[in-house]
C-alpha positions in Angstrom: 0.0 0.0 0.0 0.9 3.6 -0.9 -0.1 7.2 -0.1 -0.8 9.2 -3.3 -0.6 12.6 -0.9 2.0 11.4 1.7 2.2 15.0 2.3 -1.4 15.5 4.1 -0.4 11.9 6.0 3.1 13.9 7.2 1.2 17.3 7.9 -1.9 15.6 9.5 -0.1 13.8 12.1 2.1 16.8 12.8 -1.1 18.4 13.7 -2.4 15.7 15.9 0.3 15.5 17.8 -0.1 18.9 18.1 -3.3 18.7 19.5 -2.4 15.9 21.8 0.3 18.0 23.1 -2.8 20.9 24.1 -5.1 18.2 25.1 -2.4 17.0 27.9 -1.4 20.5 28.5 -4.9 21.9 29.3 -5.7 18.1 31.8 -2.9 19.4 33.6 -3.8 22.6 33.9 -7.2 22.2 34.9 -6.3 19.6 37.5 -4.2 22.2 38.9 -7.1 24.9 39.5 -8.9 21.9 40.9 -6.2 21.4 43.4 -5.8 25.3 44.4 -9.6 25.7 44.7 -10.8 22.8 47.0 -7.0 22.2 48.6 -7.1 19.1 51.2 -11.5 18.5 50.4 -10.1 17.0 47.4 -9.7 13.7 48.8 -14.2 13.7 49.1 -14.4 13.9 46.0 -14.9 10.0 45.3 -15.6 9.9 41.5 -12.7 12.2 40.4 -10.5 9.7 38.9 -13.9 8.2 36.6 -14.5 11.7 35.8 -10.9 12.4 34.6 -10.8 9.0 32.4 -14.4 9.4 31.1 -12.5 12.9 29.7 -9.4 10.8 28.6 -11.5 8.4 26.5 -13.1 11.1 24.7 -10.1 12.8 24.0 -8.3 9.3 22.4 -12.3 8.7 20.4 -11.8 12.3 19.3 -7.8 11.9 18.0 -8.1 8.3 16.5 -11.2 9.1 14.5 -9.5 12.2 13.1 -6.2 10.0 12.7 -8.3 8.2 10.3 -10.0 10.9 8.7 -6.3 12.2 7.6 -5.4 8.8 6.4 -8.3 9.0 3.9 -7.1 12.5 3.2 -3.9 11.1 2.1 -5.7 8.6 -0.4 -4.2 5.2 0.4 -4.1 3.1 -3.0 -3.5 -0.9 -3.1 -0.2 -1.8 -5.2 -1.2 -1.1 -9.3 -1.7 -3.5 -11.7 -1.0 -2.6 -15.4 -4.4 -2.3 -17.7 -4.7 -1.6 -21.2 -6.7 1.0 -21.9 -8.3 1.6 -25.2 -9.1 4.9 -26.7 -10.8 5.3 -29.9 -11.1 8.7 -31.5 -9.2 11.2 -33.8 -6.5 14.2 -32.8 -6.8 16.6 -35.3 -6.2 20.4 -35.4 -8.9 23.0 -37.6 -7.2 25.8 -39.0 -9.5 28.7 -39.1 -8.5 31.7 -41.5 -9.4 35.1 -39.4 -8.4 37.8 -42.2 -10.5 40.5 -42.9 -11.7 38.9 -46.3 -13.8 36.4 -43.8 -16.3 39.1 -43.0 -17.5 39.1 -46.3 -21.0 38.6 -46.4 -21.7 36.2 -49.1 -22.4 33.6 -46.7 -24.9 34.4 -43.6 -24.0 36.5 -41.0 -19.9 36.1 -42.9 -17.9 33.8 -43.8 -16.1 33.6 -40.7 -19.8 33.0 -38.7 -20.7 30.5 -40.4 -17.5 28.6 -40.7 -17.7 29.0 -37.0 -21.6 27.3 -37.2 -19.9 24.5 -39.0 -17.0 23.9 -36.8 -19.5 23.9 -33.8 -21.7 21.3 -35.5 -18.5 19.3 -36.1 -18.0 19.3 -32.4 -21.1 17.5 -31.5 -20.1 14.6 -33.7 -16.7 14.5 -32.3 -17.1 12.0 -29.4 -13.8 10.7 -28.0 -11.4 12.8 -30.2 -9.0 16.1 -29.2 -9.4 18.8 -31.4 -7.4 21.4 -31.5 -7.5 25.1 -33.0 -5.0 27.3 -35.1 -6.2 30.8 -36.3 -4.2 32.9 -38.7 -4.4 35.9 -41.0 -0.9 37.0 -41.5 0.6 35.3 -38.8 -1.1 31.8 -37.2 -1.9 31.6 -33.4 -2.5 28.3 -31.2 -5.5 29.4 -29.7 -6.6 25.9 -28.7 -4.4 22.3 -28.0 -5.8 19.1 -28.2 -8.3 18.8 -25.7 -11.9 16.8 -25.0 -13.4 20.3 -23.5 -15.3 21.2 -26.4 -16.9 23.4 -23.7 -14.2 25.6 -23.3 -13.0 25.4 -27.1 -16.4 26.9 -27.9 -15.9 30.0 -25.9 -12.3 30.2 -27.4 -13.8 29.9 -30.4 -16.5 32.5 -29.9 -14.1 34.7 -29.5 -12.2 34.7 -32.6 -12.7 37.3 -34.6 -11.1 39.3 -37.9 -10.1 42.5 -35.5 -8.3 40.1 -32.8 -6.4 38.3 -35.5 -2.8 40.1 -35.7 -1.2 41.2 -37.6 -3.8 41.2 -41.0 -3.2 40.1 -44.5 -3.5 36.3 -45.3 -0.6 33.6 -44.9 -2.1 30.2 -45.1 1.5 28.6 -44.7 1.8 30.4 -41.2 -1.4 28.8 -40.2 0.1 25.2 -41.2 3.6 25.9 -40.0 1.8 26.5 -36.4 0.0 23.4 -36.4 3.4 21.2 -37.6 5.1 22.9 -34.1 2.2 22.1 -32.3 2.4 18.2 -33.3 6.0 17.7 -33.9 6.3 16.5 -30.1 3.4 14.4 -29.9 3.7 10.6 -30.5 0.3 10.5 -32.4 -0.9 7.8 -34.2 -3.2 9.7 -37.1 -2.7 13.1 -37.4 -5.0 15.1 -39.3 -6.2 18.8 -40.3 -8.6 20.6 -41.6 -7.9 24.4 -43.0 -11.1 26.4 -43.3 -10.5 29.4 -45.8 -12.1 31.5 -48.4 -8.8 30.7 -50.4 -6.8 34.1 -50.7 -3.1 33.8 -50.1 -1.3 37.1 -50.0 2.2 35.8 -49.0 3.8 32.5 -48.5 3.6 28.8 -50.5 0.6 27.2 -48.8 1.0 24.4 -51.2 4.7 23.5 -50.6 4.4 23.4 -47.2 1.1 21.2 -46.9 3.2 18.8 -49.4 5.8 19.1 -47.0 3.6 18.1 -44.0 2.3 15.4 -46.0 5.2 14.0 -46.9 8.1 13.9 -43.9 5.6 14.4 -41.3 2.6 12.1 -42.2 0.2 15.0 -42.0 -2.7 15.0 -44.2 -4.5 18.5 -44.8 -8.1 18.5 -45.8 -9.3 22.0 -47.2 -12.7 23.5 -46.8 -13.8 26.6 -48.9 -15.7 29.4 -47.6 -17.8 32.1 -49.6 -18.7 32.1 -53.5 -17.6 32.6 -56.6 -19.2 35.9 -57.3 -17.8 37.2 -53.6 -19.1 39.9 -51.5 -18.2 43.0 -50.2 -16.0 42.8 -46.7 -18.1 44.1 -44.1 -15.8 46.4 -41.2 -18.4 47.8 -39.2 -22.1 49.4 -38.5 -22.9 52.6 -37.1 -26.0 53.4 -37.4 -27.4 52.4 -40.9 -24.5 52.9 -42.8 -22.1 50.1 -43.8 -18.5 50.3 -43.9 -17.1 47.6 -46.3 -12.9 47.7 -47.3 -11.5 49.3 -49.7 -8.4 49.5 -51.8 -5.5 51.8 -52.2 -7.9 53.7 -54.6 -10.9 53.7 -52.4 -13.1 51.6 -54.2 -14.9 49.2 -52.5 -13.2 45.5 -52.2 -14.9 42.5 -53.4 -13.4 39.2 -52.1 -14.0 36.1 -54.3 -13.5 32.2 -53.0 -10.4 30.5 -54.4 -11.2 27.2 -54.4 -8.3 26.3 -57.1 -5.5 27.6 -54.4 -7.3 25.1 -51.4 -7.9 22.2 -53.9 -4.1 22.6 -54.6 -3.3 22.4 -51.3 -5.4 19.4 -50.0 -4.1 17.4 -53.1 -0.7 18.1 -51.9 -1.4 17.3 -48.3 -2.9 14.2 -49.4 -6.7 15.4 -48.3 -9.9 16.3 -49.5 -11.3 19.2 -50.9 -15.0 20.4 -49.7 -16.9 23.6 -50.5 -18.7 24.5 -47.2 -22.3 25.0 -47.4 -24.6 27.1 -45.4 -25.9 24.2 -43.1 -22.6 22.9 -42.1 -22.9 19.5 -43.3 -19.9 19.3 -45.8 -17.6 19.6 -42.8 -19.4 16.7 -40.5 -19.7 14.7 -43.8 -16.2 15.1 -44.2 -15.3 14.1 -41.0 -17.5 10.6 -41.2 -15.6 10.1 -44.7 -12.0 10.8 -44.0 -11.3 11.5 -40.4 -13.6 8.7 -38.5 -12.9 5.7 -40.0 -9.3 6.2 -38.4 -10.1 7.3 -34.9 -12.5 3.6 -35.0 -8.7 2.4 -35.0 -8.2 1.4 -31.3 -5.0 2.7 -29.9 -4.2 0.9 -26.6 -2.2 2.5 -23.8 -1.0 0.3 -20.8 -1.3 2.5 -17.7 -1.3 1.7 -14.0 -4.9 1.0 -12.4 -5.1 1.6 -8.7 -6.9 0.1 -6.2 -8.5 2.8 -3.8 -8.4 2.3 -0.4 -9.5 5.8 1.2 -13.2 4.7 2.0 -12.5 2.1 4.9 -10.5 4.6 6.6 -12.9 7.0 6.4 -15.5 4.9 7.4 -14.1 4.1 10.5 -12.7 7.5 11.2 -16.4 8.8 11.3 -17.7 5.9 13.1 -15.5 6.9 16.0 -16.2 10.8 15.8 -20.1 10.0 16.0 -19.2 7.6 18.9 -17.5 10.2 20.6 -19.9 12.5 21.1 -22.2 10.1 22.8 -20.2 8.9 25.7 -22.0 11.6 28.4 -19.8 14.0 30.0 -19.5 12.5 34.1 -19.5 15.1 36.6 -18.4 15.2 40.4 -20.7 13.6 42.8 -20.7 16.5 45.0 -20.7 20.1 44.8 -17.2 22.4 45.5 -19.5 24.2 48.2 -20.7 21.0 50.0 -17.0 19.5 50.4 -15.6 22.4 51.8 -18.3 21.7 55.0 -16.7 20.0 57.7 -18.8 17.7 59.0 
């Protein structure tokens, strides 16, 4: 048997030899005023020694039950056993694009909105894998490891937006040179990602890189493109009624158009698929039941320790004794200070 907090066991007995230390101190101290107050009448007194064991006993009920409440505290665990534990599920990373060209509006709400829908709905079908979340528009952030708390990766993801994504323009490579960091150090069995863009590159070689991932780091990279051919105009900000959409150098009003040829090269060099998202979502989830589930079904096994807890009997007991103490009665003296002192 082992303590998995030896700490508490060390600290807790510290502190209850403290106490016995104050128990014994304040016996000694109170037989003392006994003493000084009723002097030689003492001796009448003809339960005094019941009445100071009676106090003794619940003094030890009182210290051994909380001995054993510390033991439990301290989590005593039988010897382990290996087990094999079997996990089945995905790790994959999504690689939202946050550039300003997302807020066009040819999708509802924007781009960026409803990529977000879609990555939600993805979640809910996501049982037993770590997903993890990359956003970039000139530069690519980790805003999200691995992790089952979809929770918590929802409100990280509720907060991504085109003005908190620094600094702006568009590098797709930075995006997928984040995520290659992010797994280089993990001994993963399937690794996986999906890029979710409207397809503008502004600087760096997207499609060099994904081949690269593809190819020395077993990486495949699935594409998803967001918007339409015909584009829309990029949405800033309301005040008011009036609409303020980008605009160029010349101050015309910018129109961003999906490139679906730049993400269907890169998912053919990252040996993925290319999807165009639709407005319901359901080209993402169907792409994860095609490509990405039928390897998490792969069980990978993991042999970890499996401990036997032990904490409950302790505590059992430990109360047991605490209730027990408070029912043995206090006994007091047979006689009255005032009726002692009388001589007779």
């Amino acid at each position: 048997m082992r303590f998995v907090y030896p700490e508490i066991l060390g600290g807790g007995l510290i502190g209850i030899l403290g106490l016995v230390a104050v128990f014994m101190w304040s016996n000694w101290r109170a037989k003392k005023r006994l003493r000084l107050f009723l002097g030689p009448a003492i001796e009448r007194v003809e339960n005094l020694s019941s009445v100071y064991a009676r106090s003794r006993l619940k003094a030890l009920f009182f210290l051994t039950g909380l001995l054993f409440i510390v033991i439990a505290m301290a989590r005593p665990v039988l010897e382990p056993e290996d087990q094999e534990i079997k996990r089945i599920g995905m790790d994959y990373f999504i690689v939202l694009d946050g550039s300003k060209s997302m807020l066009a509006t040819d999708m509802e709400s924007n781009r960026l909105e409803a990529a977000k829908r879609a990555i939600k709905k993805l979640l809910d079908v996501s049982k037993g894998d770590r997903v993890g979340l990359v956003v970039f528009a000139g530069k690519g952030y980790l805003r999200a490891p691995l992790t089952f708390d979809f929770a918590a990766y929802n409100l990280v993801l509720d907060h991504v937006s085109a003005s908190n994504t620094y600094p702006g323009g568009t590098s797709l490579q930075s995006g997928l040179e984040r995520v290659s960091e992010a797994m280089a150090p993990m001994d993963l069995k399937q690794k996986a990602v999906i890029v979710i863009s409207d397809g503008e590159e502004l600087e760096g070689d997207a499609v060099g890189f994904a081949r690269r991932m593809a190819s020395e780091d077993d990486i495949t990279v699935h594409t998803v493109a967001v918007g339409t051919l015909e584009g829309a105009k990029i949405e800033l900000y309301r005040r008011g009624d009036r609409i303020y959409y980008q605009r160029d150098a010349y101050g015309s009003e910018v129109v961003s158009r999906m490139d679906r040829s730049l993400l269907r090269r890169v998912a053919e060099a990252g040996r993925g698929k290319f999807i165009e998202l639709d407005e319901d979502g359901d080209a993402l989830t169907n792409l994860y039941y095609e490509s990405l589930k039928p390897l998490g079904d792969e069980a990978d096994a993991t042999t970890m320790k499996g401990y036997v807890e032990f904490f409950p009997i302790p505590l059992f007991i430990g109360i047991v004794i605490l209730l027990l103490q408070t029912v043995i009665p206090e006994k007091n003296l047979r006689h009255t200070p005032r009726a002692i002192l009388i001589d007779e």
